[in-house]
C-alpha positions in Angstrom: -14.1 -8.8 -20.7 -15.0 -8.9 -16.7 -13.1 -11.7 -15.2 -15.3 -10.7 -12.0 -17.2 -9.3 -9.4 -17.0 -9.4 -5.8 -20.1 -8.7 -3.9 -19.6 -5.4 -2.9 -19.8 -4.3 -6.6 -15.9 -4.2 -7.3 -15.4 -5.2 -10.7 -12.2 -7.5 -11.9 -12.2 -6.9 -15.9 -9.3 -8.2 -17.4 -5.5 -8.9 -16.8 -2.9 -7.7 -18.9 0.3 -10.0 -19.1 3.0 -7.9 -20.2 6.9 -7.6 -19.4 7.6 -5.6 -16.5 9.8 -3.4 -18.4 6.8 -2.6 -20.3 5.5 -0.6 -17.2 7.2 2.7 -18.1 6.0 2.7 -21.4 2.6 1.0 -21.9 -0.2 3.7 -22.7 -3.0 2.6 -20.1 -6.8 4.2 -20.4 -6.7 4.2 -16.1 -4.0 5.1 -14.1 -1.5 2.7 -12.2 -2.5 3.1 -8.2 -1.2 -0.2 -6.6 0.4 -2.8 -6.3 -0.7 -6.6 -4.6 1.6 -10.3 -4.2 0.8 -13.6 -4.2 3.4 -15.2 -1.7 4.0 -18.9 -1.0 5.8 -20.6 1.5 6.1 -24.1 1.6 3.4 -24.6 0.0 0.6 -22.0 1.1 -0.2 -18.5 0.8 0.2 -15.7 2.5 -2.9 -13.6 3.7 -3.4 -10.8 5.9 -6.3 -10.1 7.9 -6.7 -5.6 7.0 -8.1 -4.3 10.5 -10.3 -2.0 8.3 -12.1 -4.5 6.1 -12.2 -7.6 8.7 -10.9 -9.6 6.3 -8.1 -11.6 4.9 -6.4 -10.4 1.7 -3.2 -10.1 -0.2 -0.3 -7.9 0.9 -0.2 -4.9 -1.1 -0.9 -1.4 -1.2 -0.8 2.0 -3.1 2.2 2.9 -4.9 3.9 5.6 -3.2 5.2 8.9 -5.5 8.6 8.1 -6.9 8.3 4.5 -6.0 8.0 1.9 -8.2 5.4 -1.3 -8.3 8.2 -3.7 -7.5 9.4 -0.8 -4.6 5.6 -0.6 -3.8 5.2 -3.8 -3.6 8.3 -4.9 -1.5 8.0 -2.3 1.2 3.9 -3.2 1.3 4.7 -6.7 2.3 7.4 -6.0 4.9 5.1 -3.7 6.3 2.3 -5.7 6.6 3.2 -8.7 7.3 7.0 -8.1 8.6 7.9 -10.7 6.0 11.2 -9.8 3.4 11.3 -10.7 -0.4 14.3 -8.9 -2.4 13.3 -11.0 -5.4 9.5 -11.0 -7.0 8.4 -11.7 -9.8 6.2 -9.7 -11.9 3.1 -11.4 -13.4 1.1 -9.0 -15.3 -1.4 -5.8 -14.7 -4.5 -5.9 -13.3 -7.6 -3.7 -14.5 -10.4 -3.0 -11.9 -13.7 -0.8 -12.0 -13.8 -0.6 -8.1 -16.8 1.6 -6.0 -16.4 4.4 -3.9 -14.4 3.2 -0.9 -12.0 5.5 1.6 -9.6 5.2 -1.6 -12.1 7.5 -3.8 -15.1 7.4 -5.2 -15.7 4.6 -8.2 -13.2 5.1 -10.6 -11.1 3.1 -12.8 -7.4 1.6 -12.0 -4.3 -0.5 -12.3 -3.2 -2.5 -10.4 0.7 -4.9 -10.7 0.6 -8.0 -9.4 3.5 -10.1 -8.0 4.9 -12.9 -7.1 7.1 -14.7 -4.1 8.6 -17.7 -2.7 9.6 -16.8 1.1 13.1 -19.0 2.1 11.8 -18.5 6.0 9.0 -17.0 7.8 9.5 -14.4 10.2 7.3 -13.4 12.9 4.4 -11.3 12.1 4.2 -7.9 14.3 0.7 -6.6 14.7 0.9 -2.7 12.9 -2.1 0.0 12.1 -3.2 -2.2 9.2 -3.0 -5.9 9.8 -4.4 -7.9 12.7 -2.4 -11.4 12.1 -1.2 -13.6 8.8 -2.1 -16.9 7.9 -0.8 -19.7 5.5 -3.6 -20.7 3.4 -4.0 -23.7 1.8 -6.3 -22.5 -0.7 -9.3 -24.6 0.3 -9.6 -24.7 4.2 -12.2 -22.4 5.8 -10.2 -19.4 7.1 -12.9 -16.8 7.3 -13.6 -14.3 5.1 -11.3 -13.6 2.2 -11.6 -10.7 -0.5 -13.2 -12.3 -3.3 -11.3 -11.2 -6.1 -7.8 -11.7 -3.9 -9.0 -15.1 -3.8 -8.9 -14.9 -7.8 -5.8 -13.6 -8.1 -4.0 -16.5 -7.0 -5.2 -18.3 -10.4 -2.7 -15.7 -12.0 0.8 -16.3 -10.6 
């Protein structure tokens, strides 16, 4: 089932809601690579505007070796967006059929998402990847947002 795809190709087929303790132990036909979070404060979402792409996305990022998703996930924010969650919730997995990118060429993956509630927000510090942050309101014009990150809001 293809939930969607973006206009570069990038193919969002399905999301699997599972248990997060399930993640050690579910047999998956593509392997785990990454992690993304939704985050809300009062309200809005957090975005990111990636350098690289020119465009705003989600906070996440490739899961590290020995790290988990929830690690992956936690450390991806902070350093993107110099924001601090110790709790997040865990909403499900996320199957993609993505095309050849400075990841890798097309291939199949995995991706956790996540969810947040941020208590404060602290100032954003410009690093290699991100440009600035935003709090979205899910409607307003903002720019360009990644099509399928835009989707993924729908599941948290």
């Amino acid at each position: 089932m293809v939930i969607m795809t973006d206009a570069k190709g990038n193919i969002f087929l399905e999301f699997l809601e599972i248990a997060e303790s399930q993640l050690d132990v579910i047999q998956l036909d593509a392997p785990l690579t990454h992690a993304l979070i939704v985050v809300k404060y009062q309200g809005k979402y957090l975005f990111m505007h990636n350098k690289w792409r020119n465009i705003w996305e989600l906070p996440g990022g490739i899961i590290e070796e020995g790290e988990s998703a929830k690690q992956c996930v936690i450390r991806e924010l902070f350093e993107e967006t110099n924001q601090k969650l110790e709790e997040v919730d865990f909403k499900g997995l996320m199957k993609f059929r993505l095309k050849p990118s400075f990841h890798g060429p097309e291939r199949t993956e995995f991706g956790a998402l996540f969810s947040g509630q941020l208590c404060q927000l602290d100032d954003f510090i410009e690093n290699e990847e991100a440009r600035a942050i935003i709090l979205w309101d899910g409607s307003s014009h903002i720019g360009q947002i990644g099509e399928i990150d835009k989707k993924l809001i729908e599941f948290t």
